[in-house]
C-alpha positions in Angstrom: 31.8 -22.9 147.3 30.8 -24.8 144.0 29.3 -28.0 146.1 27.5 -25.0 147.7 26.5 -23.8 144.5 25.7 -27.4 142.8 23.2 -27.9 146.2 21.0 -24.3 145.4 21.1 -25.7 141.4 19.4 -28.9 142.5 17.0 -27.0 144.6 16.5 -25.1 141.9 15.5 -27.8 139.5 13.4 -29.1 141.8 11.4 -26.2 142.7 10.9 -25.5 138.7 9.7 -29.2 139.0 7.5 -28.5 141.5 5.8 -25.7 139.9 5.4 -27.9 136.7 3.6 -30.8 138.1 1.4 -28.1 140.5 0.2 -26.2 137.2 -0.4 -29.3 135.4 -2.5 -30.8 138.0 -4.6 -27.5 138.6 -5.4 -27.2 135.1 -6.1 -30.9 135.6 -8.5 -30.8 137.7 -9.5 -27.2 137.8 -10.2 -26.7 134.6 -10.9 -30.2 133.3 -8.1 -29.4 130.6 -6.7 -33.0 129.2 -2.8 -33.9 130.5 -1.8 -32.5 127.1 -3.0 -29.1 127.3 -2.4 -28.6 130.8 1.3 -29.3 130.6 0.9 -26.5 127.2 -1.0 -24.2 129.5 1.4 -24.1 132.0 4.4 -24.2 130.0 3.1 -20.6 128.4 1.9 -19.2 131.7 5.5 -20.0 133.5 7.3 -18.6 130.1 4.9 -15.4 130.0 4.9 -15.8 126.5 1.6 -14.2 126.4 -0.3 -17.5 123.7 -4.0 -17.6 124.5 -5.9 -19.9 126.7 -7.0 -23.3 125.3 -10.6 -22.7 127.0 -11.7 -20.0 128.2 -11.3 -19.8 131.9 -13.6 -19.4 134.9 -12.9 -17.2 137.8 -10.9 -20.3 140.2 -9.0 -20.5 136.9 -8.1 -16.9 136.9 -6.8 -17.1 140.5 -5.0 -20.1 140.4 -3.5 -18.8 136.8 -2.1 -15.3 139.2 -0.6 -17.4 141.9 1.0 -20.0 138.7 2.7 -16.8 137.3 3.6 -15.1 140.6 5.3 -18.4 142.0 7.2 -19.1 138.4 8.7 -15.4 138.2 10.1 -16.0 142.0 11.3 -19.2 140.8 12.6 -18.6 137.9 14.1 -15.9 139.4 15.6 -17.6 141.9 16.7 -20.3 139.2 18.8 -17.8 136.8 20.6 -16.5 139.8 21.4 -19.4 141.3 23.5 -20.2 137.3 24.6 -16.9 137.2 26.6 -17.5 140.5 27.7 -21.0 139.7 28.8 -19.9 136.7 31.0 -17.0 138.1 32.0 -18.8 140.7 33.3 -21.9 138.7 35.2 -18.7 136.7 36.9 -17.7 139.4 37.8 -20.0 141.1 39.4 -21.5 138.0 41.5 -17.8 137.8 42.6 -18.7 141.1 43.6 -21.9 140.7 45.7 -21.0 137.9 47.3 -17.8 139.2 48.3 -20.1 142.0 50.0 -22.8 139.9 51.8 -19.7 137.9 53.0 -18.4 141.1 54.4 -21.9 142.2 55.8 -22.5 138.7 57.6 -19.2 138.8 59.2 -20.2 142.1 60.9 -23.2 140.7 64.3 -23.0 139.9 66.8 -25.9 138.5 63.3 -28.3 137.6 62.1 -30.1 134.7 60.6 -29.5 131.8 58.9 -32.0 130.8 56.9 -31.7 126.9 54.3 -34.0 126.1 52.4 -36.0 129.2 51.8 -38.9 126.9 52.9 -42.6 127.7 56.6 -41.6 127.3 55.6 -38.4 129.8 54.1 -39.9 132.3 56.8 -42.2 133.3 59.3 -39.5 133.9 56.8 -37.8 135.8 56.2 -40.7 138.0 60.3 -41.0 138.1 60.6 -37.8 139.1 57.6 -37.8 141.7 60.1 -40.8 143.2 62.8 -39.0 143.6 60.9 -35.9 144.8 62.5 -33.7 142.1 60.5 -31.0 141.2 59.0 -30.4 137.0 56.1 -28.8 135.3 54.6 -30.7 132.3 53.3 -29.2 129.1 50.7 -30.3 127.8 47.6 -29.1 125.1 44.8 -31.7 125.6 42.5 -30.3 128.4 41.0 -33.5 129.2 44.6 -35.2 130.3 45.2 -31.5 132.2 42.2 -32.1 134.1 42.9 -35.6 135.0 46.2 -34.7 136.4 46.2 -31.5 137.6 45.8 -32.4 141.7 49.2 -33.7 142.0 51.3 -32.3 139.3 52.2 -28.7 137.7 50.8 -28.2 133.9 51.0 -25.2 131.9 48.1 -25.5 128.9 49.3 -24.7 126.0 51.8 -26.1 122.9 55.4 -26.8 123.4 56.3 -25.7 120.4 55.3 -22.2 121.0 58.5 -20.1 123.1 55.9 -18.4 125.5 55.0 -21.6 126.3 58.4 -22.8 127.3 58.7 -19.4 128.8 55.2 -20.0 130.6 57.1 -23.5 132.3 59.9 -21.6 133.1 62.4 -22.5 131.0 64.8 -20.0 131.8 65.4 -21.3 134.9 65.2 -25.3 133.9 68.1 -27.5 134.5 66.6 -30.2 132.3 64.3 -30.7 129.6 62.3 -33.8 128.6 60.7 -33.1 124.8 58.8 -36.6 125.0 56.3 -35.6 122.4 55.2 -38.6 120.0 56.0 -36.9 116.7 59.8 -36.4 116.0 59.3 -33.4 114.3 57.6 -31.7 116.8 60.2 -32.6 119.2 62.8 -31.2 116.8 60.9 -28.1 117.1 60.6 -28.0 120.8 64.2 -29.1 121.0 65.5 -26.0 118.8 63.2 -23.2 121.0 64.3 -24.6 124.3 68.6 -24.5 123.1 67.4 -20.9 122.1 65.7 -19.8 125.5 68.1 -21.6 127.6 71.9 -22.3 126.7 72.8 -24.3 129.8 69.7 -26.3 129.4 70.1 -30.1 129.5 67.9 -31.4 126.7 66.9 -35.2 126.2 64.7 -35.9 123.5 62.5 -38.9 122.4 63.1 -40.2 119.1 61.0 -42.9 117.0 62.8 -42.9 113.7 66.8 -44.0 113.6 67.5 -40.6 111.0 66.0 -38.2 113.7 68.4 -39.1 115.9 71.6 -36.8 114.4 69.1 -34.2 114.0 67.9 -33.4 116.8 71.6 -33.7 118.5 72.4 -31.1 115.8 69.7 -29.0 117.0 70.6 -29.1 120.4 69.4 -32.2 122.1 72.3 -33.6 125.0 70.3 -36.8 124.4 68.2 -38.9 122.4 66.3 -41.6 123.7 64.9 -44.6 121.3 61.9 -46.1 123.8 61.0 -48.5 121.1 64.7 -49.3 120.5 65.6 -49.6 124.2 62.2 -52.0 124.8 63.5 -54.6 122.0 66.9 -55.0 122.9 65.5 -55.4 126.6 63.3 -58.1 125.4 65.9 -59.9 123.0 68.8 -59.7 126.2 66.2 -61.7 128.4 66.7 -64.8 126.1 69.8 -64.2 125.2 71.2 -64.1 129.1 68.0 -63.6 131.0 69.6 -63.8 134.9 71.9 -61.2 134.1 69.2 -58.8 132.8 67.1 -59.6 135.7 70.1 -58.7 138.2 70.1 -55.6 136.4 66.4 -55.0 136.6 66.8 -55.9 140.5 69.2 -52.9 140.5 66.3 -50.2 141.5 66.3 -47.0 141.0 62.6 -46.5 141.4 63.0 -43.6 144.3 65.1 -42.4 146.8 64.3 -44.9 149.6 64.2 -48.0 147.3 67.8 -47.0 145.1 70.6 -49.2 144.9 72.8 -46.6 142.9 73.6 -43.6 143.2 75.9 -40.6 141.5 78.1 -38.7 143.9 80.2 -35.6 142.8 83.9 -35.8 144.3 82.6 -32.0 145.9 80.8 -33.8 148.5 83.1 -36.1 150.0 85.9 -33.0 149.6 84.8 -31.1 153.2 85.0 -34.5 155.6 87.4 -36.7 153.4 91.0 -36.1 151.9 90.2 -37.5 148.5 93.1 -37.8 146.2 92.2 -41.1 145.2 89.3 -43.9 145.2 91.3 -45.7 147.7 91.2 -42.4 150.1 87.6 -42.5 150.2 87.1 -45.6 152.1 83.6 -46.0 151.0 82.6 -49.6 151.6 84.7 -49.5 155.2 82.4 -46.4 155.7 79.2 -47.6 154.4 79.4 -50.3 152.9 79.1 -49.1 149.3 80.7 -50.2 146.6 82.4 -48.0 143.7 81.7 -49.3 140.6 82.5 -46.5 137.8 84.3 -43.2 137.8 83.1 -40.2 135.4 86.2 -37.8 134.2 85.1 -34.0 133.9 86.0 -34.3 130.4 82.8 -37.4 130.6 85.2 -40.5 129.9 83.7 -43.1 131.6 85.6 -46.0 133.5 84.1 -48.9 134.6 85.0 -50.9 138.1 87.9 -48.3 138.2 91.4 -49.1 140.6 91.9 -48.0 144.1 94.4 -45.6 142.8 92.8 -43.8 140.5 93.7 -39.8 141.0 90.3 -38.1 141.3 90.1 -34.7 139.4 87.3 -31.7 140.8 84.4 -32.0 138.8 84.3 -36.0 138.6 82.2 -38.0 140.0 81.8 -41.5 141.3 78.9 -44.5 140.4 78.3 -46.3 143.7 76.5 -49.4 144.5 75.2 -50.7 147.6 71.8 -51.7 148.9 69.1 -49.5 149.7 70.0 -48.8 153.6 73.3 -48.1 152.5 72.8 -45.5 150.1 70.6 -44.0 152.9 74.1 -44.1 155.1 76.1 -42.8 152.4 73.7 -39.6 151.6 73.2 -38.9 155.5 76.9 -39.6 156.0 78.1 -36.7 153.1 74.8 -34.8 153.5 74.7 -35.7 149.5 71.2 -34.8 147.8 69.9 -37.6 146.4 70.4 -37.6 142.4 68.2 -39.3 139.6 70.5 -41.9 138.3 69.5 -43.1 134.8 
């Protein structure tokens, strides 16, 4: 519909054109009028503004003046509705367009939040894309919206507002991301979200070290130092540079390509009699390898004994290489989880 529209604009513009050059020459070489006040004369005559003649005109002047002025109202005409419909059209199809990421958004359930679609943003949106979990971004600057918008979910507008966050459908989040570059604004977005949504998980970017307590205080689950995390990456690489690049070879980049994964005890509970680690069999099965256990309380225990009782509500860290995570997810029918 709008290439539709763009094609009658061009026409448009050249007809107008058209009728330009076509009264310039007949004033040309009808009336002997110099380039100058031909292009005047017809200007006037196609705007019916009603200025006198530069000369006086003979009787072919007079006819070829009727047919100028008939031609340029069709025309012009023609021209005005053309916009008018363009216009409308772009209107509405813009309504649409957003009434039908509004509908989608308010179909989501247990998804992402995320605040802020800057540098920080945009890598949990491509993490997220990867592991096919679904999130709406919020985001003011039109420019990025319309950059975007084909392949992810935005709602315009500032995060710091609560209809906003209502807007992303916060209510119904699992998880928010406030990766806003100014820690007071996250602060803000931080204390709105905990308000609109108790159960929310909330991690939180951070650039100074004395924003950190307060935005826990204000309800972040976590705070996330990117420049922090990006200098003690660097200084490990010289300071034992295989070991970091094991750990970098340790992917978690999507679903297919994963070498960890987080499994809740739950889903091994229906096909396996799981009072311990060693009941689970999991590298005889497929060939993964447990390498941490999380308590319910959220005590962490690292390469954990074949004995350890398992408690409901803890989970398991398990490593293994890409085609057997794949086993282990189709073996337990276990959703693939974003491991971080």
């Amino acid at each position: 519909m709008i290439a539709l529209s763009r094609s009658k604009i061009y026409l448009a513009i050249a007809l107008m054109l058209a009728v330009v050059l076509f009264g310039v020459l007949g004033y040309r070489f009808i009336s002997d009028y110099s380039w100058i006040d031909a292009l005047y004369m017809t200007v006037i005559t196609m705007a019916t503004v009603g200025f006198k003649e530069v000369h006086p005109l003979d009787d072919t002047a007079k006819i070829f003046t009727v047919f100028l002025i008939l031609a340029s109202v069709f025309i012009l005409g023609f021209a005005i509705s053309v916009l008018t419909e363009y216009v409308l059209g772009r209107n509405s199809l813009q309504l649409l367009k957003k009434k039908k990421v509004k509908n989608k958004i308010n179909s989501l359930s247990n998804h992402v939040v995320i605040c802020g679609y800057g540098r920080n943003g945009m890598q949990a949106a491509e993490r997220l894309i990867a592991y096919n979990k679904p999130f709406v971004v919020i985001e003011k600057n039109k420019e990025v919206i319309e950059k975007h918008e084909s392949k992810i979910f935005f709602v315009e507008g500032d995060a710091n507002e609560d209809q906003t966050l209502s807007d992303a459908g916060i209510a119904k989040a699992q998880y928010l991301i406030a990766a806003l570059p100014d820690d007071a604004a996250n602060l803000f977005v931080v204390l709105s979200a905990r308000q609109l949504n108790q159960k929310l998980f909330i991690i939180s970017r951070a650039s100074l070290a004395n924003s950190q307590k307060k935005l826990i205080l204000a309800g972040a689950d976590k705070v996330i130092m990117p420049d922090k995390i990006g200098g003690d990456h660097m200084a490990s690489l010289v300071v034992m540079p295989d070991l970091i690049t094991f750990m970098d070879k340790l992917s978690v980049e999507g679903i297919h390509t994963t070498n960890l994964e987080e499994v809740a005890i739950e889903d091994f509970a229906d096909q396996v009699e799981c009072n311990s680690l060693r009941d689970l069999d999991l590298r005889n099965r497929t060939g993964c390898t447990i390498i941490g256990y999380i308590a319910p309380d959220g005590d962490y225990i690292i390469n954990p004994e074949a004995d350890l009782q398992l408690q409901p509500k803890s989970k398991v860290i398990v490593l293994g290489r890409p085609e057997q995570i794949r086993k282990l997810n189709e073996m337990f029918h276990i959703e693939a989880s974003v491991t971080s």
